[in-house]
C-alpha distance (Angstrom), angle and dihedral (degrees) to the residues before:
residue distance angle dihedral
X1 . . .
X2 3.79 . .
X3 3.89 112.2 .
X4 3.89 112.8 -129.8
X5 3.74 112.4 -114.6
X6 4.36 114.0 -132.9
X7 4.20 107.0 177.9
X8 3.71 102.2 -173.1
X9 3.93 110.4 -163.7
X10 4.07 112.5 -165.1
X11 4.24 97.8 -165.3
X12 3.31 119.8 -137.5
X13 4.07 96.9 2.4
X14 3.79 105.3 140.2
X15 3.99 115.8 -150.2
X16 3.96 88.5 -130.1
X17 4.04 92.0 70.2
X18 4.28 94.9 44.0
X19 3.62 107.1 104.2
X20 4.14 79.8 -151.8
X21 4.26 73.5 71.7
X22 3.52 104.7 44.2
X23 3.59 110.3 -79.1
X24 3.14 117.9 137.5
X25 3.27 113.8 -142.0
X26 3.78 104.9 79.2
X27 3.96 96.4 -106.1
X28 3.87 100.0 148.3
X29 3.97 107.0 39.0
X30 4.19 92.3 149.7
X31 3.74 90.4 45.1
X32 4.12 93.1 55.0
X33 3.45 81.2 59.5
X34 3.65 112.7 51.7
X35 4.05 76.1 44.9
X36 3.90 86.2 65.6
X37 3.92 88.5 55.6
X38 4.06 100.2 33.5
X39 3.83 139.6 23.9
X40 3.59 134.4 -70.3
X41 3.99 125.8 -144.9
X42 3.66 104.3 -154.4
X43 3.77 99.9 -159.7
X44 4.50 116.1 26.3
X45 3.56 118.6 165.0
X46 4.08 124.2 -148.6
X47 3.24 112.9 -135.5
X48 3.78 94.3 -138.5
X49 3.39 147.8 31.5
X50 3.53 96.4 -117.6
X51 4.08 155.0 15.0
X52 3.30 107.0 -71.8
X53 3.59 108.6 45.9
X54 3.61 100.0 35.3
X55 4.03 90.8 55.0
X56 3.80 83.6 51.2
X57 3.80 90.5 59.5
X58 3.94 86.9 40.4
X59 3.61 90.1 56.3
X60 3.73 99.1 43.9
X61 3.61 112.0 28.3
X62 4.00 84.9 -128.5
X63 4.33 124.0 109.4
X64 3.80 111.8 -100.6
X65 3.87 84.5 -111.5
X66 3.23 96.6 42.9
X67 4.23 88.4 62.0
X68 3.85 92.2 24.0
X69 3.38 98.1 -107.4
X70 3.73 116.2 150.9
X71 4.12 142.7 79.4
X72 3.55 89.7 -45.4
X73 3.87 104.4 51.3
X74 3.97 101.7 18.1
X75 3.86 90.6 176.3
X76 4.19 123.0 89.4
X77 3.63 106.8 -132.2
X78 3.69 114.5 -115.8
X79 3.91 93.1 -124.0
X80 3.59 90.2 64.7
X81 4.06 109.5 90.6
X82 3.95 114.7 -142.3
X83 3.71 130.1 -153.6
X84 3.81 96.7 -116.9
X85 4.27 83.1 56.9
X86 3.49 91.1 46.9
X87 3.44 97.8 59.7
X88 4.08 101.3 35.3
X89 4.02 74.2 65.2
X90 3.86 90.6 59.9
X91 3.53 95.7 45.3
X92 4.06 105.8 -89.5
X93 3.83 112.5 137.8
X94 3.62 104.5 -137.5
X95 3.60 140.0 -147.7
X96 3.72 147.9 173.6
X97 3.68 139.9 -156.7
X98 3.17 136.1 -168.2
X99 4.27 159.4 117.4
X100 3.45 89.8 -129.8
X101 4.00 109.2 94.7
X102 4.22 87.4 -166.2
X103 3.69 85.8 76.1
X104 3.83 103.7 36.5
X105 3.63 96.5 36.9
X106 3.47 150.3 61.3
X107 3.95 92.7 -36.9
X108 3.74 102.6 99.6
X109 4.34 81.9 -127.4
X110 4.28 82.1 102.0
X111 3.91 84.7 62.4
X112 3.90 110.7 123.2
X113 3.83 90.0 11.9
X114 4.49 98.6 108.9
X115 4.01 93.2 -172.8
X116 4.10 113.6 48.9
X117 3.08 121.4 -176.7
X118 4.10 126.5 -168.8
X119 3.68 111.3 -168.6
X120 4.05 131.9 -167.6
X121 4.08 92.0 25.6
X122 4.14 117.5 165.4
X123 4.02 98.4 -63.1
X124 3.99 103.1 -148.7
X125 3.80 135.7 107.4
X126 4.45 87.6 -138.3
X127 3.44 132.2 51.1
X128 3.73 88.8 -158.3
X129 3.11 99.9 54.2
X130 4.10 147.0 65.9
X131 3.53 105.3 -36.8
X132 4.15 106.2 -150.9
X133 3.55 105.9 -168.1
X134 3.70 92.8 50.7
X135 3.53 94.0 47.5
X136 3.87 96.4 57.2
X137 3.68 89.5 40.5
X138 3.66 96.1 61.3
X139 3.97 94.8 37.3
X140 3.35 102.3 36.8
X141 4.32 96.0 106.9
X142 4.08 82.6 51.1
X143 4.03 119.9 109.5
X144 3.36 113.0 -106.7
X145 3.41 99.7 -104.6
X146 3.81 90.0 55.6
X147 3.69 91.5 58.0
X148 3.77 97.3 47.7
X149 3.99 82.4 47.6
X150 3.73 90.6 58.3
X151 3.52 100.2 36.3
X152 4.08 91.6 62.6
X153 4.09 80.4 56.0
X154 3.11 101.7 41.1
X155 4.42 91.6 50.2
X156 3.80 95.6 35.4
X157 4.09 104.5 32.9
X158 3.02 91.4 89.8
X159 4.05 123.6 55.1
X160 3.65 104.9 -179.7
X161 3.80 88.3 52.0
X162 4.01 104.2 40.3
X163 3.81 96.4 108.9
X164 3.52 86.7 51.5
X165 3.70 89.1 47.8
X166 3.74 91.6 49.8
X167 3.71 98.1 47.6
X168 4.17 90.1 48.9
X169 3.35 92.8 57.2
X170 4.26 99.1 47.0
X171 3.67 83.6 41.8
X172 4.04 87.0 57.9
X173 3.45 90.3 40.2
X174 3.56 91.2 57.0
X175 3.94 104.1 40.1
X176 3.97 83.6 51.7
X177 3.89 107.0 41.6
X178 3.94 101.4 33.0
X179 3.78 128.0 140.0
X180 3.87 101.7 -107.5
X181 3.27 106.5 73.1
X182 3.99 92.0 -156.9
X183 3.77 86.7 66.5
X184 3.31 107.1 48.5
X185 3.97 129.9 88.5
X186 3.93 129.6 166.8
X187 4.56 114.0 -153.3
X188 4.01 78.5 -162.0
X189 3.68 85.6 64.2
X190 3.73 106.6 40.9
X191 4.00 138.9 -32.3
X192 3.60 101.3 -89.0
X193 3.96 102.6 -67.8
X194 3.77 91.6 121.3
X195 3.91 97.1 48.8
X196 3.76 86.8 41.1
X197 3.87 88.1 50.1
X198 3.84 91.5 48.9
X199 3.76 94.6 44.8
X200 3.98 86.1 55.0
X201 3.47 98.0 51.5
X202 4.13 96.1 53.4
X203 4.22 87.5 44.1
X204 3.70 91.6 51.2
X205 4.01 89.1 51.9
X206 3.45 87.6 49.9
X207 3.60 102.1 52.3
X208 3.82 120.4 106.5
X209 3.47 102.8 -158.2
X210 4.12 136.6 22.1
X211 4.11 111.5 -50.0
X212 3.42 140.6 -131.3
X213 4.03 105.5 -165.7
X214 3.87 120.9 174.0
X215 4.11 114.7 -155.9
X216 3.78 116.5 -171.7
X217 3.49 113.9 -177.6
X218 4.24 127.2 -163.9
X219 3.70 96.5 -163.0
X220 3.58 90.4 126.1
X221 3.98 100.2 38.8
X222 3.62 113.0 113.1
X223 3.29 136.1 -79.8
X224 3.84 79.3 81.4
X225 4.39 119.7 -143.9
X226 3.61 127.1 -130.7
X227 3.46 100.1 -121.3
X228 3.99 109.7 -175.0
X229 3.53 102.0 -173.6
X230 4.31 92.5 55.9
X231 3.49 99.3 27.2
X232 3.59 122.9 95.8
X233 3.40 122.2 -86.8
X234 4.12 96.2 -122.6
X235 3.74 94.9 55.3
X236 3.91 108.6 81.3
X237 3.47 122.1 -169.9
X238 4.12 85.1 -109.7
X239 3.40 89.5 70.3
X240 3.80 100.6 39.6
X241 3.87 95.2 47.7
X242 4.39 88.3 54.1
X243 4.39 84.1 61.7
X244 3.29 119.5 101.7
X245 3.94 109.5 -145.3
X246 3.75 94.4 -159.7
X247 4.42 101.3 124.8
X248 4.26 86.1 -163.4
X249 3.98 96.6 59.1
X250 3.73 95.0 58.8
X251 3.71 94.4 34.2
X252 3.65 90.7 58.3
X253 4.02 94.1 40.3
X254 3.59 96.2 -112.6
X255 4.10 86.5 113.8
X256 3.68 110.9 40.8
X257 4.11 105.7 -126.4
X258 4.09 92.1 -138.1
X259 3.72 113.9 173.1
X260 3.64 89.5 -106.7
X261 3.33 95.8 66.3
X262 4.04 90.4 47.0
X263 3.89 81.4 51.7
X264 3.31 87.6 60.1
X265 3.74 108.5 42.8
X266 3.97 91.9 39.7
X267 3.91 82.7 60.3
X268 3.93 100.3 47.4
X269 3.84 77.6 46.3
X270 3.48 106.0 54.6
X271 3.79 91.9 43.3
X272 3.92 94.0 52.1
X273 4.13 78.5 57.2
X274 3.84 95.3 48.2
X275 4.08 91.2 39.6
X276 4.26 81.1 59.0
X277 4.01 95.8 37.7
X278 3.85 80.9 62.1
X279 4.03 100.8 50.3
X280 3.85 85.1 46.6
X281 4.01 84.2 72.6
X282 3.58 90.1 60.9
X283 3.53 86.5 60.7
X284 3.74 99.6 46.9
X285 4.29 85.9 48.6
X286 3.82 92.5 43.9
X287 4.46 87.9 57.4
X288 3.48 95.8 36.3
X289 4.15 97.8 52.6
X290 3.75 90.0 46.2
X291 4.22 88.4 51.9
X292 3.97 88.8 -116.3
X293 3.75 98.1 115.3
X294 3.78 104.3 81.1
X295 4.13 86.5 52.7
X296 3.78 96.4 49.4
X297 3.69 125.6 95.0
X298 3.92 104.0 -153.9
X299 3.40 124.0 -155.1
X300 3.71 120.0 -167.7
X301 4.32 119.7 174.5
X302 3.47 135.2 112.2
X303 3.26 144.7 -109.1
X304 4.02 110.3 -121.7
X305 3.81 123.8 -24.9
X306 3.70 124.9 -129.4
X307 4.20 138.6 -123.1
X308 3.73 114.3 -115.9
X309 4.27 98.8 -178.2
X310 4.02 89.4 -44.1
X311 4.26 100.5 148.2
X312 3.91 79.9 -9.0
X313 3.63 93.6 -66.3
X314 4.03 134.9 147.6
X315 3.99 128.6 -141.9
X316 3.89 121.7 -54.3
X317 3.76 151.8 -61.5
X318 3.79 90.7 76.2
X319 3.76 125.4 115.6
X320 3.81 100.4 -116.4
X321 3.94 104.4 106.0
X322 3.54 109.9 -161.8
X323 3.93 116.3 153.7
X324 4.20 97.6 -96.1
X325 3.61 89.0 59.0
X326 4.22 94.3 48.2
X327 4.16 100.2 21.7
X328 3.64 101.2 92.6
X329 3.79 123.5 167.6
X330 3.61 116.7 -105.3
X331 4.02 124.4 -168.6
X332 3.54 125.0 168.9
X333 4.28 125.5 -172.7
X334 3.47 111.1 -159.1
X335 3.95 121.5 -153.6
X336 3.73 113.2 -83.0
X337 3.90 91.3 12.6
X338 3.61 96.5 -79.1
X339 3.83 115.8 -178.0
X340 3.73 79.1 5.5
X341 4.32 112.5 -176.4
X342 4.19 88.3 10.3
X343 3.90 123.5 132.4
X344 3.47 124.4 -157.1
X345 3.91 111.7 -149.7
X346 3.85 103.4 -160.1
X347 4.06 130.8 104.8
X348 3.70 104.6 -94.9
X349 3.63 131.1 -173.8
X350 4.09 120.0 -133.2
X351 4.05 83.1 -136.4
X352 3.67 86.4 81.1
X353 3.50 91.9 60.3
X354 3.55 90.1 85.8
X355 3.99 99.2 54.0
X356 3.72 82.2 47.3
X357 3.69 96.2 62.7
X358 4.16 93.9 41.9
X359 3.97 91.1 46.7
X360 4.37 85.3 57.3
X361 3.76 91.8 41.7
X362 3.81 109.7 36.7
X363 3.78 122.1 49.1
X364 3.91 97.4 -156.9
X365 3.89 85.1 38.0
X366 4.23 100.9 150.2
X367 3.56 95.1 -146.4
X368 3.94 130.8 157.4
X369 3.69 112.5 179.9
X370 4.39 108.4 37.4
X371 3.76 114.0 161.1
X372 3.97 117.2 -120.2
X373 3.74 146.5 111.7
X374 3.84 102.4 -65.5
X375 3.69 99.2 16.6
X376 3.61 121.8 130.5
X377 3.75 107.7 -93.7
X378 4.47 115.0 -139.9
X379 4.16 105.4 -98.9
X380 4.04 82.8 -135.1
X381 3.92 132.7 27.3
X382 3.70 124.7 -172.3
X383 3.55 145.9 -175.1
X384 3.98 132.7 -160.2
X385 3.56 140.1 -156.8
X386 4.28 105.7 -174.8
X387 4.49 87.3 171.4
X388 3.36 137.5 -37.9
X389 4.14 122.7 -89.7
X390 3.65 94.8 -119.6
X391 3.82 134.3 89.5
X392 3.74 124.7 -125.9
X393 4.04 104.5 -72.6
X394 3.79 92.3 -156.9
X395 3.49 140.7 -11.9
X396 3.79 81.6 -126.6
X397 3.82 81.6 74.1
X398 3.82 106.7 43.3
X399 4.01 104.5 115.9
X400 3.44 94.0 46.9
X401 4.09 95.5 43.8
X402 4.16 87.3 44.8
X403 3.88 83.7 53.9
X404 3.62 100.6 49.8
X405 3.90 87.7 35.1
X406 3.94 95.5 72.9
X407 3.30 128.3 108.1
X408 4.03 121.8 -87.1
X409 3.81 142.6 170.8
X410 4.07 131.6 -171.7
X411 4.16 112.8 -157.5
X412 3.56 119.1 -174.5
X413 4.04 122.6 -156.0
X414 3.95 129.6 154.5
X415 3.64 95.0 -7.7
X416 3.76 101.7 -51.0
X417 3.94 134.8 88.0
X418 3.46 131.8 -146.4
X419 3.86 116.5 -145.4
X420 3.68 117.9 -158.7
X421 3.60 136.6 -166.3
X422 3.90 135.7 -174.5
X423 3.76 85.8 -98.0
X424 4.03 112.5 8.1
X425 3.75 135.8 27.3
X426 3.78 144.8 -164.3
X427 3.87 154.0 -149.7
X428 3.76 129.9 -135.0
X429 3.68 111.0 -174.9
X430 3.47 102.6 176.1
X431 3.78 105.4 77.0
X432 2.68 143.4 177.0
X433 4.05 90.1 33.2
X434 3.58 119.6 -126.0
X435 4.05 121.6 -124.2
X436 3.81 89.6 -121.3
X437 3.74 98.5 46.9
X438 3.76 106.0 30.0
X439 3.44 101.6 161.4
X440 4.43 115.6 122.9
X441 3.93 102.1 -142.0
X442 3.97 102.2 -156.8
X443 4.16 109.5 -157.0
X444 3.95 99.0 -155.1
X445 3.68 102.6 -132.6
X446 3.92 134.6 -176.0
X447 3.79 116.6 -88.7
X448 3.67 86.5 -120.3
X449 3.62 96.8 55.0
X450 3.66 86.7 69.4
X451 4.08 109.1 110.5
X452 3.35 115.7 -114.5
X453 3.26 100.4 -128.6
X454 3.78 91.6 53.0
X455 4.03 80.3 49.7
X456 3.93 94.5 57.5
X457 4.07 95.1 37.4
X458 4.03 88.8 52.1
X459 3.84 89.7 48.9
X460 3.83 94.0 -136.2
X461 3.59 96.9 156.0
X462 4.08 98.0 41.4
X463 3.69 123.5 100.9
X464 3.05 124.1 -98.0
X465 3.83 117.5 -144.9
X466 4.07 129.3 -129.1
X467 3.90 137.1 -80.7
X468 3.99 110.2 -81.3
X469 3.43 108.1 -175.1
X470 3.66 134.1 -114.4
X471 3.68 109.6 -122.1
X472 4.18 113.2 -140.6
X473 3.69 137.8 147.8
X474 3.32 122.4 -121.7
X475 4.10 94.7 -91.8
X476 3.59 86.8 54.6
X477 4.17 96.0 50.4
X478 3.63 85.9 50.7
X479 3.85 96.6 56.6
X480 3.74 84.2 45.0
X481 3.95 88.3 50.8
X482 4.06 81.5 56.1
X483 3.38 90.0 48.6
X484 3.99 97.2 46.8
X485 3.48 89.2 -127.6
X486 4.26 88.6 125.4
């Protein structure tokens, strides 16, 4: 019988702050224990900085710029088979889930997937008018009085568009507070995980024959929650709601990064991560009292990591490739608990992922490169950042966007990695880092210095081909606004 296929992809969630890594605080409870049942690769690498490319490489077992996937060409060429097509062709219904229009929309990455599902989009009846979600989003650290303050403002300000105003907010109201629980969703609460959850469960009941369903959840994408119940207790919502979120302000030095402030993010952070960890449990229940645990392979990773005050740096999607941005957790439950409780020590690449899921599926699957305890691990792993997905913010901040802007690469081989620039490269060789002595020495080397080998695999003198754009409407460009994607 043909296992069904569930590739669970926690955005932004950085190895580094998993207590399944080493952290200490306990972050990743759920994930310890699907450890105890599957295997655990100590040291993946994303292949990019952010969503889009990185899913690309997850869907095709090929580098973003290797398929021309990145911020220049944001569209998967047709040519190029993915997994999810692969297996609609042997029979898998397929479905994905997610907040994250890159993958649902207008990306060619929802290609082979028959059911889409977008969750957490703009929930109002009028463009024009008061837009709910974004108004608790962007007040949700205020007192309550503040909120009630600009509420009245925000409904009556505006004359010539009250009704509208009115009929926006009972339309939230509804959407968010209705009577069947399997339809309703609150963005106050969460970033669509629930909904997208919910949406999985009735697809999965639907499905005729063995499934292959893809969950990405952006829990812990920026703008960060204040989550009381996982946060810890020294960080008060005082404190949180006087920090400015804004990455380009302290990059440029107009905020000063102090470590308070890192305190404070890393916190809001880590309990975004432990807020997910817990609705992944819902998931684990959900297959396991319909009998369809035992004949799932799970995947869990993610698809980049992020920089919380690391080498003074802020979030992702920049071209500075230290390990929290690329060292993503990486879990995978085979059917039956095979190689259940194992951990496999080796640099692996999240590009494998895809051979991994085909070699479980497909008996004739001609794979090279499948994940596992006792599998051949790649001789060289690399990730690449060709420019971030974002336009200029403000000319206030052009030096500093140019800088991060340029063109990088990480490659991994024996233990070391060589980190190269336009103009200037390094070596860490102390990989992967330990829990006790996490700190990423980078020996400044000449350009020239560089192997050439490790020149050729990293592509640095290849072309690299021009912007196609991504298509969206203008619901989708605001969730990417949200996002800070645009």
């Amino acid at each position: 019988m043909k296992p069904n296929i569930l590739l669970v992809v926690l955005d932004t969630v950085r190895a580094k702050s998993c207590s399944l890594y080493g952290r200490e605080r306990p972050t990743t409870p759920a994930l310890e224990g699907l450890a105890n049942e599957g295997v655990t690769f100590n040291h993946a690498i994303a292949p990019a900085t952010w969503t889009l490319p990185s899913h690309a490489a997850m869907f095709t077992g090929e580098y973003p710029t290797d398929i021309d996937v990145h911020a220049k060409n944001m569209l998967l060429s047709d040519d190029i088979e993915t997994v999810a097509e692969a297996l609609q062709a042997q029979g898998y219904d397929t479905g994905i889930f997610s907040s994250n229009p890159f993958l649902t929309q207008g990306s060619g990455l929802d290609r082979g997937f028959a059911h889409s599902h977008t969750s957490n989009l703009r929930v109002q009846l009028f463009d024009d008018g008061f837009d709910p979600t974004r108004y608790i989003r962007s007040r949700e650290h205020e007192d309550g009085i503040a909120k009630v303050r600009e509420l009245s403002k925000e409904i009556w300000g505006t004359p010539q568009n009250l009704f509208k105003n009115i009929l926006n907010a009972a339309y939230y109201k509804y959407r968010t507070i209705t009577s069947n629980p399997n339809q309703s969703f609150d963005p106050s609460e969460d970033d669509g995980a629930t909904e997208s959850i919910q949406a999985f469960e009735r697809w999965v009941q639907t499905a005729e024959g063995p499934f292959f369903g893809c969950l990405n959840f952006m829990e812990a994408h920026t703008p960060y929650r204040y989550r009381e119940r996982f946060i810890s207790s020294d960080t008060s919502l005082e404190e949180v709601s006087e920090v400015d979120q804004d990455r380009w302000k302290y990059l440029s030095g107009e905020i000063e990064l102090t470590d308070s402030v890192k305190s404070i993010l890393l916190a809001l952070y880590e309990a975004e991560i432990h807020y997910l960890d817990e609705q992944l449990t819902e998931l684990w229940s959900f297959l396991r009292r319909t009998d369809r645990w035992e004949n799932t392979l799970v995947v869990v990773t993610s698809d980049h990591g992020e920089l919380l005050g690391e080498h003074n740096l802020l979030y992702h999607d920049i071209n500075r490739l230290y390990e929290p941005l690329v060292h993503v957790p990486l879990l995978i439950k085979y059917p039956n608990e095979r190689h259940a409780g194992e951990r496999v020590k080796s640099t692996v690449s999240l590009t494998q992922i895809s051979d991994t899921i085909l070699a479980e599926a497909l008996e004739d699957a001609d794979v090279s490169t499948p994940l596992g305890p006792g599998e051949p691990v790649p001789d060289i792993v690399k990730t690449d950042f060709v420019g971030m997905n974002q336009t200029l913010p403000d000319e206030r901040y052009v030096d500093v966007y140019d800088d991060f802007n340029a063109q990088s690469r990480a490659v991994y081989e024996d233990g070391s990695k060589y980190l190269v620039y336009e103009n200037r490269a390094g070596r860490v060789g102390n990989l992967p880092l330990s829990t006790s002595d996490p700190t990423e020495i980078v020996e400044q080397i000449d350009l020239n210095d560089v192997p050439a080998h490790i020149r050729a695999f990293a592509g640095l003198d290849g072309e690299i081909s021009q912007q196609t754009e991504f298509e969206a409407n203008d619901v989708i460009k605001d969730r990417l606004n949200e996002l800070g994607y645009r």
